[in-house]
Each structure stands twice: as C-alpha cells, then as structure tokens.
ZAVOLO-373696 format. One line per field, with one value per atom (N, C-alpha, C, O): residue number from 1; chain; atom name; x, y, z. Coordinates in steps of 0.1 Angstrom, whole numbers, always signed. Atoms other than C-alpha are relative to their C-alpha. Example, Ala and Ser with C-alpha at 12.3 -4.5 7.8 and 13.67 -1.06 7.14 Angstrom:
<sites>
nr <- (1; 1; 1; 1; 2; 2; 2; 2) $
kette <- (A; A; A; A; A; A; A; A) $
atom <- (N; CA; C; O; N; CA; C; O) $
east <- (+9; +123; +9; +19; -9; +137; -8; -3) $
north <- (-12; -45; +12; +12; -11; -11; +11; +22) $
up <- (+0; +78; +0; +7; +0; +71; +8; +9) $
</sites>
This chain:
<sites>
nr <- (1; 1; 1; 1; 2; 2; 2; 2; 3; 3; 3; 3; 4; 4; 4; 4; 5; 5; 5; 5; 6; 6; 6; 6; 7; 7; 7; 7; 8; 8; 8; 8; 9; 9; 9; 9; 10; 10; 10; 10; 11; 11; 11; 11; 12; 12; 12; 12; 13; 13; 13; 13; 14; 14; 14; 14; 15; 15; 15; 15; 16; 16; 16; 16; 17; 17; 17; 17; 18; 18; 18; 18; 19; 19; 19; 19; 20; 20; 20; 20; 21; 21; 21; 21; 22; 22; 22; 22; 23; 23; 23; 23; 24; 24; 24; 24; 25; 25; 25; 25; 26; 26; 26; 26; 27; 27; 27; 27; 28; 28; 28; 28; 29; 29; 29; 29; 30; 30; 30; 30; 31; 31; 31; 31; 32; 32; 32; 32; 33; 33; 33; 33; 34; 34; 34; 34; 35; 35; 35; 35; 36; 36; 36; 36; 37; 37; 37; 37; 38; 38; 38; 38; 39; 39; 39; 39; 40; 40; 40; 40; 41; 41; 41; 41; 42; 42; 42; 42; 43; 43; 43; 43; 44; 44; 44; 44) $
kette <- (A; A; A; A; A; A; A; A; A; A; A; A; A; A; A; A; A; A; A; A; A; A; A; A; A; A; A; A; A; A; A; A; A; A; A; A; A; A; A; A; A; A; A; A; A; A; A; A; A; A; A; A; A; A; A; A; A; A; A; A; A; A; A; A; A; A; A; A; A; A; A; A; A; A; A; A; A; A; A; A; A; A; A; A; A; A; A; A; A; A; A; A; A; A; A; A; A; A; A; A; A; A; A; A; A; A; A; A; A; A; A; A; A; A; A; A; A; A; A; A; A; A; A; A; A; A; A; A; A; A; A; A; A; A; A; A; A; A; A; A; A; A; A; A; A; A; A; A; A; A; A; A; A; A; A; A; A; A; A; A; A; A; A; A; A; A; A; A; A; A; A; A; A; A; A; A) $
atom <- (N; CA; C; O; N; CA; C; O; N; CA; C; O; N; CA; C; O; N; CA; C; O; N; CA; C; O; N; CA; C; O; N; CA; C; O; N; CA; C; O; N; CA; C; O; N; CA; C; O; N; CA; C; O; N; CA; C; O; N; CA; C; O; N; CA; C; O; N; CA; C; O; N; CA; C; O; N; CA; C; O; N; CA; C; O; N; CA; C; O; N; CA; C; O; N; CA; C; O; N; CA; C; O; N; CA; C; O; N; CA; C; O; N; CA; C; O; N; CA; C; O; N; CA; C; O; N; CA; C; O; N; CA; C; O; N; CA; C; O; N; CA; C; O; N; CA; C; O; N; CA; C; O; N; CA; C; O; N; CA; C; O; N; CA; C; O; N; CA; C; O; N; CA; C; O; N; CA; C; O; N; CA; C; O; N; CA; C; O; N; CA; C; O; N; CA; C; O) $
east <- (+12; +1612; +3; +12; +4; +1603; -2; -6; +0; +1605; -11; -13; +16; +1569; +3; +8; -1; +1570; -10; -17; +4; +1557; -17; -26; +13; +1528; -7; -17; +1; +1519; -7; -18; +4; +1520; -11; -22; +15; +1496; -12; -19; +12; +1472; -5; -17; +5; +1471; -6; -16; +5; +1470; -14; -22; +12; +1436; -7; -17; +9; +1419; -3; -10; +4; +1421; -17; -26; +15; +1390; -4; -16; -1; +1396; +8; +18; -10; +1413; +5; +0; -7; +1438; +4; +9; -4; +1445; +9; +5; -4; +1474; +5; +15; +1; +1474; +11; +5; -12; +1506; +1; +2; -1; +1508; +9; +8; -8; +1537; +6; +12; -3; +1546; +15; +20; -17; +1584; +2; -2; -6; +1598; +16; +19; -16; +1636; +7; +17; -8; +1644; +11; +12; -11; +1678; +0; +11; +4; +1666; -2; +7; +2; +1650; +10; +11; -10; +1680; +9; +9; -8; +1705; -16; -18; +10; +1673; -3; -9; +8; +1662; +13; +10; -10; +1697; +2; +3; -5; +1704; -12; -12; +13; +1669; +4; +5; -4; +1680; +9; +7; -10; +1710; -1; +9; +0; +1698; +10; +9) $
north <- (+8; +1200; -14; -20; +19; +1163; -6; +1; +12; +1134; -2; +2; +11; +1110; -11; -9; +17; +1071; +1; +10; +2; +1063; -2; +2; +4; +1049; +13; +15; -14; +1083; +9; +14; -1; +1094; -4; +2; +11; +1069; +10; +18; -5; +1079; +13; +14; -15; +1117; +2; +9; -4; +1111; -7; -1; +6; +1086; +6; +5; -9; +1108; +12; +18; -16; +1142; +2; -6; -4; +1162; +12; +17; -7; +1186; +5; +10; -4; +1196; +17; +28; -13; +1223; -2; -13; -1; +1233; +18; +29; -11; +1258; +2; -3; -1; +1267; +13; +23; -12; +1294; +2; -8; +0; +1310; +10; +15; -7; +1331; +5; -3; -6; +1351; -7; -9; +7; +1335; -5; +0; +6; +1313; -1; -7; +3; +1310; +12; +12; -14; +1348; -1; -9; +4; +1357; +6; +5; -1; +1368; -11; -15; +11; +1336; -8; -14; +13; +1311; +0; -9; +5; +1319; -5; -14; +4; +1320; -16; -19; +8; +1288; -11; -19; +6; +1272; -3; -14; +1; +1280; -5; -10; +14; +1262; -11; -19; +16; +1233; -3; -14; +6; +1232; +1; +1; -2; +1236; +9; +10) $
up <- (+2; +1580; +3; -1; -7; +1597; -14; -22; +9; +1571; +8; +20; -11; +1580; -10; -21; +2; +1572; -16; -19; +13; +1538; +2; -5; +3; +1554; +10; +3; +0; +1571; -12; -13; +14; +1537; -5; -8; +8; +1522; +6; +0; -7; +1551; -3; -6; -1; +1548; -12; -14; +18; +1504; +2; -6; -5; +1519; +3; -4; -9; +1540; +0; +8; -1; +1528; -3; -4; -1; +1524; -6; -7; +14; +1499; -8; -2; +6; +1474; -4; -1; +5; +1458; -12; -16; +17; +1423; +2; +8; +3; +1414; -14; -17; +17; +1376; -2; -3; +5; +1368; -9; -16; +15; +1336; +5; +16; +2; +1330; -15; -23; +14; +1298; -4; -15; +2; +1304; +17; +27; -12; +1329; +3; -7; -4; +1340; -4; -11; +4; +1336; +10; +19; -4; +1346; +17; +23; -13; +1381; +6; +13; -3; +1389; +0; +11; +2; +1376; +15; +23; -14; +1406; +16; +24; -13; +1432; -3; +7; +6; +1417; +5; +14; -3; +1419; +14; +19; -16; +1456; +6; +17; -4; +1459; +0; +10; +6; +1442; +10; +16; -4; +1460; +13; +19; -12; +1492; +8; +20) $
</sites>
C-alpha cells in the first residue's frame, strides 16, 4: 500500500461525500483463534 502526503489526507477527509458506519458486536473478542491471527497482523 502507497503512503499519500498529509495534505492529500486533509483533502480526501474535506471532500468526501458520504459516509460509513461499522458497528461490531460480538458475544467475546480475542478468542484463542483470533490472538495468533491478530498478532501476525500487528506484526506485519
């Protein structure tokens, strides 16, 4: 993935044109399935 200049940034958070909402509910979070996947995220 491309890095973009800060002011790039600015522009795109300026000018959008609509929005997104993502709301997650989960009965439990960080089961022990997730922890390594989650890690080797982190860690790139």
């Amino acid at each position: 993935m491309e890095s973009i200049s800060e002011e790039a940034r600015d522009q795109l958070l300026t000018t959008f044109q609509h929005e997104a909402v993502h709301l997650e509910m989960r009965d439990v979070y960080a089961t022990e399935i997730e922890k390594t996947r989650f890690h080797t995220w982190l860690t790139g």
